[in-house]
N, C-alpha and C positions, 0 to 999 in steps of 0.2 A: 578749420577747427572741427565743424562736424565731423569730415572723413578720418580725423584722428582721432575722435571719439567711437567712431565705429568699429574701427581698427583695432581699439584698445578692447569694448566690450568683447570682440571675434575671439580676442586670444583667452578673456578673462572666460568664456562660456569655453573653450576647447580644455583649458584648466580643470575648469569643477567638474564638466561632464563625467568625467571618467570616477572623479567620487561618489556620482550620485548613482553611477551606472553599478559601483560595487554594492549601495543597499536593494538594489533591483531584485527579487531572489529568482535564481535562474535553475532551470531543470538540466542536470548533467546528461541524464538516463536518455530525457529525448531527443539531445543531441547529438548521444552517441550512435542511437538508433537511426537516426538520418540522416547520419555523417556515411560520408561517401565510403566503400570499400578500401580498409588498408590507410585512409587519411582519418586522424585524430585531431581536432584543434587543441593548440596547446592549452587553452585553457582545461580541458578536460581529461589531461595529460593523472593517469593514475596515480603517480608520482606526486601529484598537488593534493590527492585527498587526503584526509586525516588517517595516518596508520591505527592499522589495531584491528581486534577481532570483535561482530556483533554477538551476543548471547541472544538468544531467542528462548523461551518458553511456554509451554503448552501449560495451559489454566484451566482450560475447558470450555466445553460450545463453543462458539467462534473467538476465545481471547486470548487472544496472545502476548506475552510481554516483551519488549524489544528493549534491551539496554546496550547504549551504543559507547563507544570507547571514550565518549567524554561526558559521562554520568547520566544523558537524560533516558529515564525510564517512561516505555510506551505500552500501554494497555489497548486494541484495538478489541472495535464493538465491546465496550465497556459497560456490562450494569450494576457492578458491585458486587455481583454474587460469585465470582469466578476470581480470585485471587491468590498472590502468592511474592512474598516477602514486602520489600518496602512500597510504600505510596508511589503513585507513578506520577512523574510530573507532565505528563501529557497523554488525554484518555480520547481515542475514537470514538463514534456511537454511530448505529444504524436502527432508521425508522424500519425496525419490521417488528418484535414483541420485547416485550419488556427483558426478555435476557440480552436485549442487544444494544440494549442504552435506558440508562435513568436521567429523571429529570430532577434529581438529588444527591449530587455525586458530595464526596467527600468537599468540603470547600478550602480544605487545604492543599488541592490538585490544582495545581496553574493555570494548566492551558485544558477548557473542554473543546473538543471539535466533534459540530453535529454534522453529518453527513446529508443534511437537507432542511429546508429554511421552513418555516409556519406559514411565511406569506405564498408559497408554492414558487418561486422562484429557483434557479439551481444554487445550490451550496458553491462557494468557489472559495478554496482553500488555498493559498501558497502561503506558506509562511517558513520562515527559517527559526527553530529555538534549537538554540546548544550547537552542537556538531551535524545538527539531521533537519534536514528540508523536506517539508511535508505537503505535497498538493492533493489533490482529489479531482475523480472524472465520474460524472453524473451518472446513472442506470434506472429505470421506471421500476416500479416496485408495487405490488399487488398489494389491495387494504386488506388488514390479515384481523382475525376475531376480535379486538375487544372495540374496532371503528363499525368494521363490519364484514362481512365472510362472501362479502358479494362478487369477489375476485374481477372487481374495478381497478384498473391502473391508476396511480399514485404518478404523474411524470417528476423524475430526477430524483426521487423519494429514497433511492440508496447512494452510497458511494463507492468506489472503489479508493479505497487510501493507498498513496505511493508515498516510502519513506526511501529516503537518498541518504545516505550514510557512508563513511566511510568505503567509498565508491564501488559501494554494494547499492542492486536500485531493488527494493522490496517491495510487494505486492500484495496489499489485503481485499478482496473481490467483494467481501461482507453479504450481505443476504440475497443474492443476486438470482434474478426470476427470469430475466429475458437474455438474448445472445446478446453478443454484442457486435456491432458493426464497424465498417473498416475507420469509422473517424474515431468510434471509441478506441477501438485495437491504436491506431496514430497515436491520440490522446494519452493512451497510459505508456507507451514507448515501450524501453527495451526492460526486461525485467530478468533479474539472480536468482529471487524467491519469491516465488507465489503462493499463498494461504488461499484454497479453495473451500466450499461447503462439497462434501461429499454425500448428503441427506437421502438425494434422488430424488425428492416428494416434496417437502417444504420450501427449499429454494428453485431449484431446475432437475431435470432429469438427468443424470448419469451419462447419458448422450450425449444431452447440452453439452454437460460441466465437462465433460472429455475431448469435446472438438475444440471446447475454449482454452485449455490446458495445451492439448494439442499443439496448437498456435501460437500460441504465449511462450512453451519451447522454454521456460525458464529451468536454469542449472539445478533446481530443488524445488520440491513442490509441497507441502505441506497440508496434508489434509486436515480438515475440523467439519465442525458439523456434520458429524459420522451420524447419530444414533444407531442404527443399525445393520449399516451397509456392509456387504462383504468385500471386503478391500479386494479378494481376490477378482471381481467382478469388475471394479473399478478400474483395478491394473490392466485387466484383459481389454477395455476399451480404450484405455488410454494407447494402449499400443507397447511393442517389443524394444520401443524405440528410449523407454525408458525403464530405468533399475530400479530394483524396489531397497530399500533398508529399514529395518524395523528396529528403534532403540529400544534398549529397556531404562533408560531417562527420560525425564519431560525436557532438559536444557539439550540446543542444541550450540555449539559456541560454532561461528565461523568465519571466516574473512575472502577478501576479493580471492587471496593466492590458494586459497585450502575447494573451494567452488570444485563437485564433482567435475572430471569431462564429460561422464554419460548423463544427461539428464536424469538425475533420480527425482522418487519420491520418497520422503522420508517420514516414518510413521513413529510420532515421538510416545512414551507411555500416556496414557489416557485416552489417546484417541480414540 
């Protein structure tokens, strides 16, 4: 009787597993990125993601809005003051100054996600709303004027936000002060698009932000956090290896099949 009972439990857990294995939420990008040369597991077969094109939009200082092909609209570094058409139903934020996160957002916004916790812990994000799965990978972060201007590290104090979307893997770096290293680079995986600060001064140097670009090698690169930088300056360190295009819009619409071949950067109105 026992052994029959056992038997029975074996099949009844080899059953549900695989249901519980579907709320699990899993990162596409990193497995693509560490999936062997020329092999794809079928799960992460292109063909499975949800068709359709992402829109992207330039808002200003580091915000960008992200509306993916099954309605959910994304604000990253979020403080309110940078906006543009409807309410987003899901806002990023980063601990570096008040343009880069409120602690009073609309409260008819769903979902806020802080990029670092009060009790000094790391943030750890994965969560799936709508059509787009959203994690985070930690970065140290200088205490910046209104804590104090002591240029004390803050540990895990930024985020970088990866949004997976219609099997585009998108990439927000948010107020980023130090390099990053090879577990980070691991961590955020394979990236389409990346949103850098271009500042020079307030988040990393030009150098920095250029060898990390560099490396990152994502299809579009999206600068923010200009103030004043000469893009030509910027391109010249990034290297030959990528194309420049300058829109005269702030939306950028695009999908996995439309992804330049030459790495460009793409410099939307406002920047």
């Amino acid at each position: 009787m026992l052994r029959c009972f056992s038997a029975v439990l074996a099949l009844l857990c080899q059953l549900i597993a695989p249901a519980f294995a579907e709320d699990v939420p899993r990162s596409e990008c990193l497995a693509m990125a560490n999936a062997p040369p020329r092999a794809t597991p079928v799960s992460l077969r292109l063909a499975d993601a949800k068709p359709g094109e992402v829109t992207i939009t330039y808002a200003g200082h580091s915000t960008y809005y992200i509306d993916t092909p099954g309605g959910i609209r994304i604000a990253t570094d979020f403080s309110g003051a940078y906006t543009t058409g409807r309410l987003p139903d899901v806002v990023t934020m980063n601990r570096a100054h008040s343009t880069h996160y409120t602690l009073f957002p609309d409260p008819r916004i769903p979902h806020v996600l802080h990029g670092w916790r009060d009790d000094g812990a790391p943030a750890k994000i994965a969560e799936r709303i709508g059509d787009v799965y959203i994690r985070n990978v930690t970065t140290d972060i200088r205490r910046y004027f209104g804590e104090d201007s002591s240029g004390e590290m803050i540990k895990d104090g930024n985020s970088i936000f990866i949004f997976e979307v219609a099997g585009l893997c998108i990439g927000h770096l948010g107020h980023l002060h130090v390099k990053l290293d090879d577990s980070q680079f691991a961590a955020i995986g394979r990236l389409d698009i990346v949103m850098v600060p271009i500042d020079g001064t307030y988040t990393m140097s030009l150098d920095g932000i250029s060898d990390i670009t560099r490396r990152l090698r994502a299809s579009v690169v999206l600068p923010m956090h200009r103030f004043m930088t000469p893009l030509d300056e910027f391109m010249h360190l990034v290297g030959q290896q990528f194309a420049i295009d300058v829109r005269t819009e702030r939306t950028l619409t695009i999908s996995r099949d439309t992804l330049p071949d030459t790495p460009t950067v793409i410099i939307l109105r406002g920047v």
